[in-house]
C-alpha positions in Angstrom: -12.5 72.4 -22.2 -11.4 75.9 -21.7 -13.7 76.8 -18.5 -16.0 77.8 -21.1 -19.6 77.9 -19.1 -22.0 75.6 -21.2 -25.7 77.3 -20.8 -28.2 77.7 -23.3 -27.1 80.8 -23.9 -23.8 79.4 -25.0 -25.1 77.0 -27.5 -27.5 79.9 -28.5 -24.8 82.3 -29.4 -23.0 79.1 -30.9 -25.6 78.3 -33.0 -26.1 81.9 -34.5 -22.3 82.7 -35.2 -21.9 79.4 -37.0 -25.4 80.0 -38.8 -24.6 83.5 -40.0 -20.8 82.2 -40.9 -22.3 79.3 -42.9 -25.0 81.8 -45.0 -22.0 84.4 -45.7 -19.4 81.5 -47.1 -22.3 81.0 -49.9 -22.8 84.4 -50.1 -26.8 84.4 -49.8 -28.9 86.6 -47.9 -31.2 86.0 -44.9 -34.2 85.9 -47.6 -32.4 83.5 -49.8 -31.6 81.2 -46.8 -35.6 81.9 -46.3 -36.4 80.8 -49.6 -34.3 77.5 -50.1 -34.8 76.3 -46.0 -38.6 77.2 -46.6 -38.5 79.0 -42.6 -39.5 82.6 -42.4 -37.3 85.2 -43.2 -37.7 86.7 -39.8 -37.7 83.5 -37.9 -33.9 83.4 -39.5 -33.1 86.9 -38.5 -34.4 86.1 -34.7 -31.8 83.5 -34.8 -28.9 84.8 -35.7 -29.8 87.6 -33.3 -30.4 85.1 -31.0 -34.0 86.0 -30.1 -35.2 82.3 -30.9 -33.7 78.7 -30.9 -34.8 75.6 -33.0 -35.4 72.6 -33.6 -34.1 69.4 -34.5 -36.5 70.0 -37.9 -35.0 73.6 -38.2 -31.5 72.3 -38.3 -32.2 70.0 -40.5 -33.7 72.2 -42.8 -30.7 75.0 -42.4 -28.2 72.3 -42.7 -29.5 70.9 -46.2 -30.2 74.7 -47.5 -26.5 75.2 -46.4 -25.0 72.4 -47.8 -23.2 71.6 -44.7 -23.3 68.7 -41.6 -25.6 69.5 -38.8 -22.8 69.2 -35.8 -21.1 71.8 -37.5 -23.5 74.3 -36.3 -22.0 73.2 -32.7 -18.5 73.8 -33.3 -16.7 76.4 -31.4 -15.9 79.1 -33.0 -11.9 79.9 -32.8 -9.5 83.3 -34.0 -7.1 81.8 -36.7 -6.2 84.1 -39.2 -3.9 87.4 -38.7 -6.9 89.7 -38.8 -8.0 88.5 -35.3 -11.7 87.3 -37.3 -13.4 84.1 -35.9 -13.4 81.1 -38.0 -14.8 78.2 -37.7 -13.0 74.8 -37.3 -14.5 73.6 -40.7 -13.9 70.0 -39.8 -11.5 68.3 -36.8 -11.5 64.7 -38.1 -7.7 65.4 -39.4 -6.7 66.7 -35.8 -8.2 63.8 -34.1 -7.3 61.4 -36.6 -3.2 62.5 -35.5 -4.0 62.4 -31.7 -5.5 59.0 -31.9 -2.5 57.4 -34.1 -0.2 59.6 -31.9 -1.8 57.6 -28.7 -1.8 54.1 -30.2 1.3 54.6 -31.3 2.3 55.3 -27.9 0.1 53.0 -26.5 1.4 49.9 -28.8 5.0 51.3 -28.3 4.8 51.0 -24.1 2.6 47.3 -25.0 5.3 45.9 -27.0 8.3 47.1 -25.0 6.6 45.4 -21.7 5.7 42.1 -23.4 9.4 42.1 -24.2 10.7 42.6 -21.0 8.3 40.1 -19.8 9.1 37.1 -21.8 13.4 38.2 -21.5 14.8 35.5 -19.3 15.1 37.1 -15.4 19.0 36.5 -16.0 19.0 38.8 -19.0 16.8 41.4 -17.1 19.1 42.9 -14.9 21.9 43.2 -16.9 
């Protein structure tokens, strides 16, 4: 973590980024996201001006009307592109899929090198 202070005003602001992000990719209005989630037009407004929270329910509902998976509503939001404009990490699996081969390789690598120092004969060791 980045010394990030996780409050409920955190995950708030989170939330309502990722939301509005998520409704402008499809290109649909607050009223359309109204429509096809079946919430209130306002009741989507007050969230992405972070008046209001939700629900597990609500995010359901957003995340089927969106089309996307409900964590994604939780990722952080981080400046990629030249323009300085947040985007969000659309899906980390390939980044932690590298990490975790690059450990067990490592991992396997150290393993395998001590299990064949071990079973060297002790005259073989030294020199």
């Amino acid at each position: 973590m980045d010394g990030t202070v996780i409050d409920g005003a955190y995950v708030r602001n989170l939330f309502a980024k990722n939301l509005k992000r998520f409704r402008e990719l499809l290109k649909i209005s607050q009223m359309d996201l109204a429509a096809v989630s079946g919430l209130a037009h306002n009741f989507i407004n007050d969230i992405e001006n972070e008046k209001k929270f939700v629900s597990d329910e609500t995010i359901a509902k957003l995340a089927r009307a969106l089309k996307v998976e409900p964590y994604k509503f939780f990722l952080p939001v981080t400046k990629l592109n030249t323009q300085g404009e947040d985007i969000i990490a659309e899906d980390f699996s390939e980044s932690i899929g590298v990490i975790v081969k690059e450990y067990c390789s490592s991992y396997f690598k150290d393993n395998l090198k001590y299990e064949q120092d071990k079973n060297m004969p002790e005259e073989n060791q030294d020199g």
